[in-house]
DRENTINU-131586 format. One record per residue (C-alpha): residue number from 1; residue in one letter; y, z, x. Coordinates in steps of 0.001 Angstrom, whole numbers, padded with zeros to 6 digits. Each point is the difference from the previous one (the first is absolute). Example, Ala and Ser with C-alpha at 12.3 -4.5 7.8 and 13.67 -1.06 7.14 Angstrom:
<recs>
+-----+------+---------+---------+---------+
! pos ! code !       Y !       Z !       X !
+-----+------+---------+---------+---------+
!   1 !    A ! -004500 !  007800 !  012300 !
!   2 !    S !  003440 ! -000660 !  001370 !
+-----+------+---------+---------+---------+
</recs>
This chain:
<recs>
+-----+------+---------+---------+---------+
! pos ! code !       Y !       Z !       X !
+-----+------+---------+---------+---------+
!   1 !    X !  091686 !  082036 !  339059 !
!   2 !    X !  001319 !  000026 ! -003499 !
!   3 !    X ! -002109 ! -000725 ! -001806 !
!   4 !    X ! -003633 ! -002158 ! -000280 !
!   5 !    X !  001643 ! -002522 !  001917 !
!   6 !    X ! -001475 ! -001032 !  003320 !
!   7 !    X !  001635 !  000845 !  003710 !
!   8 !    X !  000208 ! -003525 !  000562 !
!   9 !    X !  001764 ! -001142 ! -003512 !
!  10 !    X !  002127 !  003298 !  000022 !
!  11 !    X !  001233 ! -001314 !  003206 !
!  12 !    X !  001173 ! -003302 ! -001098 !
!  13 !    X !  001608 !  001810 ! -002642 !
!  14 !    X !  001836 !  002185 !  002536 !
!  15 !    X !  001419 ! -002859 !  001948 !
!  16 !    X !  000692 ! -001787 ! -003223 !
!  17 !    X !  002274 !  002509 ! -001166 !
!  18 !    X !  003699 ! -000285 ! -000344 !
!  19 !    X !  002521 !  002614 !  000490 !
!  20 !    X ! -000347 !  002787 ! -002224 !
!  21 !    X ! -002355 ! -001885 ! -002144 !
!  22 !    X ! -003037 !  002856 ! -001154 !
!  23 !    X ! -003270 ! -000895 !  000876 !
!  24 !    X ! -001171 ! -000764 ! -003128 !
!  25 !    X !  003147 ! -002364 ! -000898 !
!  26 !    X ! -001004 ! -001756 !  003020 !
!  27 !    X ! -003755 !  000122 ! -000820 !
!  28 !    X !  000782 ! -001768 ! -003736 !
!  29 !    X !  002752 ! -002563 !  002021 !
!  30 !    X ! -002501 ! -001350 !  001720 !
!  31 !    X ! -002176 ! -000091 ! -002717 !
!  32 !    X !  002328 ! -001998 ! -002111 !
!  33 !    X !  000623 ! -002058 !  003200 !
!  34 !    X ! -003795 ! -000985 !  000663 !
!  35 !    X ! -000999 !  000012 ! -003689 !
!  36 !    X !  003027 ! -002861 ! -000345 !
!  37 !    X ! -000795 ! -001827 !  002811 !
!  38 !    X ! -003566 ! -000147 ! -000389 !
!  39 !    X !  000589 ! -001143 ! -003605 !
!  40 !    X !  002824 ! -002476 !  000407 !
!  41 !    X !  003210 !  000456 ! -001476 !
!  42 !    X ! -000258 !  000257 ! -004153 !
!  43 !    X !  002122 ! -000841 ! -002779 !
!  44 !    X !  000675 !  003184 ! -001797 !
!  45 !    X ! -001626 !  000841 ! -003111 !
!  46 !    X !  003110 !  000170 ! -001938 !
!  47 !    X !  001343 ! -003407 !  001179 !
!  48 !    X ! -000418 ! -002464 ! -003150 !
!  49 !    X ! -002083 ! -003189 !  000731 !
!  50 !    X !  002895 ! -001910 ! -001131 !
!  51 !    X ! -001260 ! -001165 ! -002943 !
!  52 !    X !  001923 !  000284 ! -003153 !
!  53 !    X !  002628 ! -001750 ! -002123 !
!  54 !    X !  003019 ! -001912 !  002536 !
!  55 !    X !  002517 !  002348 ! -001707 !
!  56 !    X ! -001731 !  003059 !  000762 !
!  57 !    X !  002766 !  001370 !  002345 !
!  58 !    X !  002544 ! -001091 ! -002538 !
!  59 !    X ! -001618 !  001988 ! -002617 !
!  60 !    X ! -000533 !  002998 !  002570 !
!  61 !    X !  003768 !  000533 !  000829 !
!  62 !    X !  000820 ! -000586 ! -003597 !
!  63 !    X ! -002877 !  002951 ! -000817 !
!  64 !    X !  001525 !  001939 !  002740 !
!  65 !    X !  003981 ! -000175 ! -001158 !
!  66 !    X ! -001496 !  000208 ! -003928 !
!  67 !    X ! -001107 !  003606 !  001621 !
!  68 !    X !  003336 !  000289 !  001636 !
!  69 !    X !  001957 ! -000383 ! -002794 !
!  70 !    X ! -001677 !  002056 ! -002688 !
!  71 !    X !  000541 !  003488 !  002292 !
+-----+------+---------+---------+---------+
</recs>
């Protein structure tokens, strides 16, 4: 065993494994995997709610080559 993980869910891990994944790799895959499915799929935390001025990408790319420009 490797570690306080039960026989039973240490096998499941075993068979879950890909090809020259580690065991813990595979142990936080599936993790990730259940955690996301058990969840639903979420909008990231840095994805904007869309609320804002209508010319906000305007004034982005304009930010963006200002940057550009001054180096």
């Amino acid at each position: 065993m490797h570690g306080a993980l039960p026989e039973a869910i240490e096998a499941i891990a075993r068979d879950a494994a890909t090809e020259g994944e580690s065991f813990s790799a595979t142990v936080s895959r599936l993790i990730e995997e259940g955690a996301r499915a058990t969840r639903g799929r979420r909008r990231p935390s840095y994805v904007g709610a869309g609320e804002g001025p209508a010319d906000l990408g305007l004034r982005a790319e304009r930010y963006l080559r200002e940057l550009v420009e001054a180096r």
